[in-house]
Biopython code that builds the backbone (N, CA, C, O; Angstrom):
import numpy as np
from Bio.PDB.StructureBuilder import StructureBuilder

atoms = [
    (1, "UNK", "N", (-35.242, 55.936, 35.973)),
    (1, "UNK", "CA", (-36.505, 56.660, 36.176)),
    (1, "UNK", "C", (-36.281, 58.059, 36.742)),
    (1, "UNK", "O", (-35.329, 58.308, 37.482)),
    (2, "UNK", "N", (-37.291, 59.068, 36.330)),
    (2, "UNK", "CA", (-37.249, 60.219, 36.608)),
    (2, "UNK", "C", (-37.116, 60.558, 38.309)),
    (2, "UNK", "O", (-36.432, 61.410, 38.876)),
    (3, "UNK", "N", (-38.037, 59.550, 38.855)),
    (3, "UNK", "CA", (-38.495, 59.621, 40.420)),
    (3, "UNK", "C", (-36.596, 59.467, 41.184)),
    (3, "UNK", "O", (-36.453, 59.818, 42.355)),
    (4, "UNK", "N", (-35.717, 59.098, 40.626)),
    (4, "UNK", "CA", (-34.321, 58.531, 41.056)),
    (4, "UNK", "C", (-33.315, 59.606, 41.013)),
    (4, "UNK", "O", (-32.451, 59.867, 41.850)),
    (5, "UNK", "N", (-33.616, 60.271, 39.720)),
    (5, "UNK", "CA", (-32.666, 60.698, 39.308)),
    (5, "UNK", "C", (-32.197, 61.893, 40.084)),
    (5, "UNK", "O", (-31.054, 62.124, 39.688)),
    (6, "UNK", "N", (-32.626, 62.965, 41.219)),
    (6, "UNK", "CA", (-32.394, 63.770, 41.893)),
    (6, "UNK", "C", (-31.359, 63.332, 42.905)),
    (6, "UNK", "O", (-30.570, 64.138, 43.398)),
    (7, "UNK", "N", (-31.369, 62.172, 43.179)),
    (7, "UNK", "CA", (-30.614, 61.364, 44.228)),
    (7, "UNK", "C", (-29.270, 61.030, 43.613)),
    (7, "UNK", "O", (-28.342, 60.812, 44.391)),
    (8, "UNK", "N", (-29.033, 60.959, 42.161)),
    (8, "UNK", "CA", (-28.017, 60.887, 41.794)),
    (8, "UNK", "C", (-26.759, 62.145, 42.238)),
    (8, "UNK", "O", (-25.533, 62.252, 42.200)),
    (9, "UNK", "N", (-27.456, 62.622, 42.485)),
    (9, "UNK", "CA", (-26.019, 64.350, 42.067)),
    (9, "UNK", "C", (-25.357, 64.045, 44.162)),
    (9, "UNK", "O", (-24.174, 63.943, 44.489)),
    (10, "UNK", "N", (-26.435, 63.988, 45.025)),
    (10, "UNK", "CA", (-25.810, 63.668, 46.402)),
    (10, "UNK", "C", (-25.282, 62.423, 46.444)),
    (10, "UNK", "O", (-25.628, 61.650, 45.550)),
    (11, "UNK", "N", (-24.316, 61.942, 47.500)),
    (11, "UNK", "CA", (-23.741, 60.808, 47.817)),
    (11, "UNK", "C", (-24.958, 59.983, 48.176)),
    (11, "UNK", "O", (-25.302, 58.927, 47.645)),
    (12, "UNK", "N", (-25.791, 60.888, 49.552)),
    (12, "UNK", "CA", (-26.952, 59.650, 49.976)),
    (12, "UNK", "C", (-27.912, 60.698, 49.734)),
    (12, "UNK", "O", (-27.873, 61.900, 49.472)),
    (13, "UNK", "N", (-28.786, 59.813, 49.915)),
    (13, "UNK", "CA", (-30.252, 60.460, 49.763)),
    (13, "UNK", "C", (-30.723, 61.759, 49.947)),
    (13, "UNK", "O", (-29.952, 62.025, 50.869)),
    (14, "UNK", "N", (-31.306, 62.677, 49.821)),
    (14, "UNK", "CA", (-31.756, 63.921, 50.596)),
    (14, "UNK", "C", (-31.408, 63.979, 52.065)),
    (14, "UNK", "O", (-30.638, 64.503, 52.870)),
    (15, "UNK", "N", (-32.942, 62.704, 51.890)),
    (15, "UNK", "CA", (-33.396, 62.881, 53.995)),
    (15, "UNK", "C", (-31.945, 62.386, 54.975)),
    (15, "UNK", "O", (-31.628, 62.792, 56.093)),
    (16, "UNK", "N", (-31.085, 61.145, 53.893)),
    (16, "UNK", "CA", (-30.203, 60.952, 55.206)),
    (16, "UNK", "C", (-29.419, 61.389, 55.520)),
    (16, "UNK", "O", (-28.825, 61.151, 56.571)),
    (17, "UNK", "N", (-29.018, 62.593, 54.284)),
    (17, "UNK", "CA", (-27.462, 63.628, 54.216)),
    (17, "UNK", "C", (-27.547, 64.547, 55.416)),
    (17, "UNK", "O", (-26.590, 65.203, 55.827)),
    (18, "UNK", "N", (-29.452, 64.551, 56.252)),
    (18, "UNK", "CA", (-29.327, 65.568, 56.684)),
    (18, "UNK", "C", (-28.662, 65.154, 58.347)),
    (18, "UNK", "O", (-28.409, 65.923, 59.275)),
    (19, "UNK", "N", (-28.539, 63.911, 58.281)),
    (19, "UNK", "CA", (-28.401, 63.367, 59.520)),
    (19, "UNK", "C", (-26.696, 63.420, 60.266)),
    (19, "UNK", "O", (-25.684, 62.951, 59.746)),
    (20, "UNK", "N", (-26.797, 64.221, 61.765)),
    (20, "UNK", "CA", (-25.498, 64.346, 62.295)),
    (20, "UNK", "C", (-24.319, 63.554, 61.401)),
    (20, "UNK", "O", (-24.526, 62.777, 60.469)),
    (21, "UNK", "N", (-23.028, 63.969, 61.948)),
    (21, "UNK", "CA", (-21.342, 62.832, 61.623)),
    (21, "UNK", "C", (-21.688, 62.565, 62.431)),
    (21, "UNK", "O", (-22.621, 62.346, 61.658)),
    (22, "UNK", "N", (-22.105, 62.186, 63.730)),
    (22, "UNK", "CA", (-21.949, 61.139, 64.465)),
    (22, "UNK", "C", (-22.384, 59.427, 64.138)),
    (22, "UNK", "O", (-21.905, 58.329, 64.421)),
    (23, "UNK", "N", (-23.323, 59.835, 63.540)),
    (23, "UNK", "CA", (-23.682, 58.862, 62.598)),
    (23, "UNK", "C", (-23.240, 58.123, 61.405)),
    (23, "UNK", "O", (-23.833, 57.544, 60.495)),
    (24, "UNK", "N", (-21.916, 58.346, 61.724)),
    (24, "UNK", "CA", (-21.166, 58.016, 60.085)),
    (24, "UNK", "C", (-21.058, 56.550, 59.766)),
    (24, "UNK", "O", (-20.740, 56.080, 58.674)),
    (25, "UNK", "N", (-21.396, 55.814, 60.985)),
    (25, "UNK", "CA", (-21.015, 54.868, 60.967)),
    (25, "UNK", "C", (-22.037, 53.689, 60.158)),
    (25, "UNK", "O", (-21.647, 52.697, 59.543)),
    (26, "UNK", "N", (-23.591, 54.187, 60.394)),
    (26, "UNK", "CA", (-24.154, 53.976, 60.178)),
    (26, "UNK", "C", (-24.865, 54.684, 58.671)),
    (26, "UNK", "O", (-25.881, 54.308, 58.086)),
    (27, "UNK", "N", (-23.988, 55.752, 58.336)),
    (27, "UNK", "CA", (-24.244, 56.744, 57.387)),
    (27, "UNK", "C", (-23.328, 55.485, 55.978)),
    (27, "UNK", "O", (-23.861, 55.240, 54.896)),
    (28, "UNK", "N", (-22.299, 55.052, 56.302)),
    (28, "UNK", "CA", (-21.185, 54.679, 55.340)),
    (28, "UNK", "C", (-21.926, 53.357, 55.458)),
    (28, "UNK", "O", (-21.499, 52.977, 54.368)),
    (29, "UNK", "N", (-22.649, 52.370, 55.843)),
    (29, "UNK", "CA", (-23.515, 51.046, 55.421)),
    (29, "UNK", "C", (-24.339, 51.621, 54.538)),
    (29, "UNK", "O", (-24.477, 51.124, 53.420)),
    (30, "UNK", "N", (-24.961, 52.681, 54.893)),
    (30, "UNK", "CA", (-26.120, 53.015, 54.126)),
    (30, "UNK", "C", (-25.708, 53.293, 52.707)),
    (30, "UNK", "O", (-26.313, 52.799, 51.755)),
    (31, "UNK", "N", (-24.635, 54.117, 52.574)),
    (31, "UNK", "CA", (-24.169, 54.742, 51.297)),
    (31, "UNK", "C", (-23.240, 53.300, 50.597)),
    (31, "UNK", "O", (-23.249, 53.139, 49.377)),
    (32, "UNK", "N", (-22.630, 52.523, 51.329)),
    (32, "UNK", "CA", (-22.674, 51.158, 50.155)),
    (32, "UNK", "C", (-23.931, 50.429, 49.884)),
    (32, "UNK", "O", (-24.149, 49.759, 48.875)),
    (33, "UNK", "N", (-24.571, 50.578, 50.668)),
    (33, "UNK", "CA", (-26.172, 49.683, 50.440)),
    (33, "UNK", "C", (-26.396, 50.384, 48.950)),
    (33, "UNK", "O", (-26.027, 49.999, 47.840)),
    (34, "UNK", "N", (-27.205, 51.660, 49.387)),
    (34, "UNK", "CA", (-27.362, 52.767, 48.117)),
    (34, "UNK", "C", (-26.609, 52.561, 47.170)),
    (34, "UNK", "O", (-27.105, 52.161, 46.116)),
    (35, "UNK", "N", (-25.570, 52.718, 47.246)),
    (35, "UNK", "CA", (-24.494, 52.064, 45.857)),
    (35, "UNK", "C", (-24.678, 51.344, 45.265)),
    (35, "UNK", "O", (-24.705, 51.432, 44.038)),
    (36, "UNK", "N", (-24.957, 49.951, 46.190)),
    (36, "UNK", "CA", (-25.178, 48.651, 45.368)),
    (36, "UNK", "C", (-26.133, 48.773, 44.610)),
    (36, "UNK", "O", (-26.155, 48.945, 43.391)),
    (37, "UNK", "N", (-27.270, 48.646, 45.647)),
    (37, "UNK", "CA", (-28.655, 48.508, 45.333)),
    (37, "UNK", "C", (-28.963, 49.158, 43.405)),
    (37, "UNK", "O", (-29.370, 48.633, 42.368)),
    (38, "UNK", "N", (-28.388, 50.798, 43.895)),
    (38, "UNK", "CA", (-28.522, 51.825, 43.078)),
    (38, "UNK", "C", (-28.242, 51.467, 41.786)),
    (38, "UNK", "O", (-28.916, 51.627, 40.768)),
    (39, "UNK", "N", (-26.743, 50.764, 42.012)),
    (39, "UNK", "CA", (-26.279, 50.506, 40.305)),
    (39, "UNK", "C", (-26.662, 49.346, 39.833)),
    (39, "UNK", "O", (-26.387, 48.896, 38.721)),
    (40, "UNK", "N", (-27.540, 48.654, 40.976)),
    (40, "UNK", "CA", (-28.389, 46.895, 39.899)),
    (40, "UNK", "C", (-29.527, 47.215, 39.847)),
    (40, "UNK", "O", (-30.412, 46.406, 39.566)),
    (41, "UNK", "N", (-29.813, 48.832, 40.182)),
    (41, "UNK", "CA", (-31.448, 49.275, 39.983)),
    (41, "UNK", "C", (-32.550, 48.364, 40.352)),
    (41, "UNK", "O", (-33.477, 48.034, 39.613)),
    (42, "UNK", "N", (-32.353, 47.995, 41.566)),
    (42, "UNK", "CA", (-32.978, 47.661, 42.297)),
    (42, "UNK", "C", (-33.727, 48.424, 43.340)),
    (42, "UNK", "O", (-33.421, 48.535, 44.527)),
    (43, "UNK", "N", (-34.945, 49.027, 42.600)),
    (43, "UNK", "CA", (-35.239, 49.968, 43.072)),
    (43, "UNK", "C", (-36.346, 50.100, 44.347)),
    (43, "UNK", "O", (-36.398, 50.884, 45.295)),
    (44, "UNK", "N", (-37.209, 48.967, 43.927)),
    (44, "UNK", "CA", (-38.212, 48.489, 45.674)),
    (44, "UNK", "C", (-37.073, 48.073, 46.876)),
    (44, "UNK", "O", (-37.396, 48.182, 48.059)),
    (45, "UNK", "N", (-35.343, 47.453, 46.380)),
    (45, "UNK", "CA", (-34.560, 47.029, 47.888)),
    (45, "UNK", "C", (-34.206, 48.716, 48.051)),
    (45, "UNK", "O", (-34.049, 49.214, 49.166)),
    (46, "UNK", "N", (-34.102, 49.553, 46.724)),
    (46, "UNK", "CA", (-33.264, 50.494, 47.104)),
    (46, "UNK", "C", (-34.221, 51.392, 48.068)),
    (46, "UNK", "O", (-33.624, 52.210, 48.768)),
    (47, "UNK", "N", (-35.476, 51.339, 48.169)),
    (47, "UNK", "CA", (-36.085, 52.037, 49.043)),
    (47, "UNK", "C", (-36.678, 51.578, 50.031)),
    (47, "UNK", "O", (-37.559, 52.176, 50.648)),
    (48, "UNK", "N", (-36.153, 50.206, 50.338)),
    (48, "UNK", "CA", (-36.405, 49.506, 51.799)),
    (48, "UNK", "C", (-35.224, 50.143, 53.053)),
    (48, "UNK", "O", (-35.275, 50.722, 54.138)),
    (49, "UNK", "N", (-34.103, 49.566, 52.022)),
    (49, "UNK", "CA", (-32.552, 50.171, 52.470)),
    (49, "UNK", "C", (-32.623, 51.666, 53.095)),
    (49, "UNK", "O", (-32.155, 52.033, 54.173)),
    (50, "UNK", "N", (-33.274, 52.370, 52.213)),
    (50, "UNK", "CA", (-33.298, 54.036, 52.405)),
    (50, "UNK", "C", (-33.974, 54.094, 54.209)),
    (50, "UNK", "O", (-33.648, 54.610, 55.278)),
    (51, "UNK", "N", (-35.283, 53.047, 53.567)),
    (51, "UNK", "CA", (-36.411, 53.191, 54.944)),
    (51, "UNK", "C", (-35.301, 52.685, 56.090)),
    (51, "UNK", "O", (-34.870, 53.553, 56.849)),
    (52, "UNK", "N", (-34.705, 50.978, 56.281)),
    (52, "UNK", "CA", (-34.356, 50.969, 57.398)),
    (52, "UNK", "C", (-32.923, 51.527, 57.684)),
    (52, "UNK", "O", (-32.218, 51.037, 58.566)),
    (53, "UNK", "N", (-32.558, 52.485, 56.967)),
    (53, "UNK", "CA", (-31.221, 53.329, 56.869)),
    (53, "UNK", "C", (-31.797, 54.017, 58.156)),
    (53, "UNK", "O", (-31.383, 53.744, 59.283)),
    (54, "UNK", "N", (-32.924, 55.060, 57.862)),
    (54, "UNK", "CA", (-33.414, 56.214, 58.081)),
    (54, "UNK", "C", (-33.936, 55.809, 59.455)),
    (54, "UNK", "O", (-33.748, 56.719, 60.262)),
    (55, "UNK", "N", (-34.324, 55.111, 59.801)),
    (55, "UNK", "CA", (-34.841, 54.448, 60.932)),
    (55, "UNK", "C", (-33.525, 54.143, 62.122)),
    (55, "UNK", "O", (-33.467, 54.341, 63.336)),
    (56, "UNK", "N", (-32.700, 53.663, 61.287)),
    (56, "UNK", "CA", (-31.311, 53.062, 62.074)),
    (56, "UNK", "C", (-30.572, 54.626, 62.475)),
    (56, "UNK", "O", (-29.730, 54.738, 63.366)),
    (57, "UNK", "N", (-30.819, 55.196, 62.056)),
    (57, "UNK", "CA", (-30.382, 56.861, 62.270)),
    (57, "UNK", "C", (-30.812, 57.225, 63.309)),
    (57, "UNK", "O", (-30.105, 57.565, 64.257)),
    (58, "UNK", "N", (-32.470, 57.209, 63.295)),
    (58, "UNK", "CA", (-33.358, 57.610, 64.398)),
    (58, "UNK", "C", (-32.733, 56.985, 65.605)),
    (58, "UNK", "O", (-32.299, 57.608, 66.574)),
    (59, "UNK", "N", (-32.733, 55.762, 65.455)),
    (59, "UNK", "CA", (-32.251, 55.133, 66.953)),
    (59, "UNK", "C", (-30.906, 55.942, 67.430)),
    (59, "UNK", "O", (-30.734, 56.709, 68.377)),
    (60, "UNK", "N", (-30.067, 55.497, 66.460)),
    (60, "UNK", "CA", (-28.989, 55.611, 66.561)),
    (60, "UNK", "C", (-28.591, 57.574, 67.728)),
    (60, "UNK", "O", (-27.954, 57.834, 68.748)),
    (61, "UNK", "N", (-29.276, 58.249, 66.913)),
    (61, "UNK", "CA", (-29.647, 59.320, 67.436)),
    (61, "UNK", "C", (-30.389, 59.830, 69.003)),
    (61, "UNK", "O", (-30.053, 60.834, 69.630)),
    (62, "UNK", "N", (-31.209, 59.078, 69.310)),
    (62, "UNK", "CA", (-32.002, 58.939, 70.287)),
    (62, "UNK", "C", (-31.059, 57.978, 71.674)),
    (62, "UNK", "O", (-31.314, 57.825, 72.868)),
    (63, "UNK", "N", (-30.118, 57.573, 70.945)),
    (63, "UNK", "CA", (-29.405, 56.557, 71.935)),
    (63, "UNK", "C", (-28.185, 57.140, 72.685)),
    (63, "UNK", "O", (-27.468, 56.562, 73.502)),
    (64, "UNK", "N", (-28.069, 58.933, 72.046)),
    (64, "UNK", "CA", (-26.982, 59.582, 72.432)),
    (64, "UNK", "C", (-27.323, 61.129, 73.046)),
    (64, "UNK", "O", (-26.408, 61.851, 73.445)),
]
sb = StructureBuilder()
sb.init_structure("model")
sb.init_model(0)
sb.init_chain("A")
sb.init_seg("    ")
for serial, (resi, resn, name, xyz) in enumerate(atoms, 1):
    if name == "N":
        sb.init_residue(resn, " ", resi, " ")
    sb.init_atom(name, np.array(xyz, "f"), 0.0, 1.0, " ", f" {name:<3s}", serial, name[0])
structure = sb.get_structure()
């Protein structure tokens, strides 16, 4: 789908590329999640994943 295909050319998503290296740790689950998800086009897990990626960032962020 058209709505996907921008996300292809980055590793992760827009919103989560923008997030510190400190976060890598939590950056590199996300980007195999995305992977998976991505290539069985599974596209309602692939944007749950994105959501509690993006969320797990926030904390993750706020905790340092």
């Amino acid at each position: 789908p058209k709505l996907f295909a921008h996300w292809r050319t980055p590793k992760f998503p827009p919103m989560l590329s923008s997030y510190p290296a400190h976060n890598h740790k939590s950056l590199l689950f996300c980007d195999a999640a995305w992977d998976m998800t991505r290539s069985l086009a599974i596209h309602g897990l692939n944007l749950f994943i994105r959501e509690v990626c993006l969320t797990a960032s926030l904390i993750d962020n706020s905790s340092l």
